[in-house]
C-alpha positions, 0 to 999 in steps of 0.5 A, a space after each residue: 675857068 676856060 679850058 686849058 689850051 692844047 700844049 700840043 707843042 708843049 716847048 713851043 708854048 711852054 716857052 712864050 708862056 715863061 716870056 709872057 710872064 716875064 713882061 707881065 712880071 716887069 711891066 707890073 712890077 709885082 705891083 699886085 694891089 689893083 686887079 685893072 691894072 694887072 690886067 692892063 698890064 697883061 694887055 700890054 705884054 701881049 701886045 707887044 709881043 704879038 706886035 714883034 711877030 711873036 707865034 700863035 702859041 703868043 696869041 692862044 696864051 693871050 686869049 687865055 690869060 685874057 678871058 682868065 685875069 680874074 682868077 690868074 690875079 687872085 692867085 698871084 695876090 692872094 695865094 702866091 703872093 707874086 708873079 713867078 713865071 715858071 711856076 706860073 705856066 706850069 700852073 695855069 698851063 701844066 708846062 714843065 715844072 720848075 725843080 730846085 737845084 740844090 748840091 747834095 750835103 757836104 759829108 764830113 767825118 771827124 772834121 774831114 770832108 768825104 769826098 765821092 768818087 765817081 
């Protein structure tokens, strides 16, 4: 795999990563039978966003995904089962990882809910 691109302005490029994942993600589908057509729809994405101007972070993700394809598809494929954007930047370009939200558990005692007061 190509070395990593510099996450320098981390938010920058963490963010465009998501966007780019995004597309990718609804130009395919998650249609992740045919590694050419993974492909062509990468080039596609990034096409269209580097054409609305988007910044160069745009430009160093897709030349990354690009000389990666390969290796992103058979992840996604074969070991993630599927295109998740925030998990999928984090990944491949150590951008922030996503955490679950969750509530914390309801606590009851005797039927009653207890309730905690701040």
């Amino acid at each position: 795999m190509a070395s990593a691109i510099g996450i320098d302005a981390a938010g920058d490029k963490c963010g465009s990563c998501v966007e780019l994942f995004e597309l990718i993600k609804e130009l395919n589908g998650n249609n992740l039978t045919d590694q050419d057509q993974f492909g062509r729809d990468i080039n596609v994405a990034c096409d269209i966003l580097i054409d609305q101007g988007k910044n160069t972070a745009v430009r160093e993700l897709c030349s990354f995904i690009r000389s990666n394809i390969k290796i992103i598809f058979h992840y996604v494929h074969s070991i993630d089962e599927g295109l998740n954007p925030e998990k999928d930047c984090w990944l491949f370009f150590r951008c922030k990882r996503p955490t679950p939200t969750q509530a914390p558990p309801a606590m009851s005692y005797k039927g009653v809910e207890i309730t905690q007061k701040n």
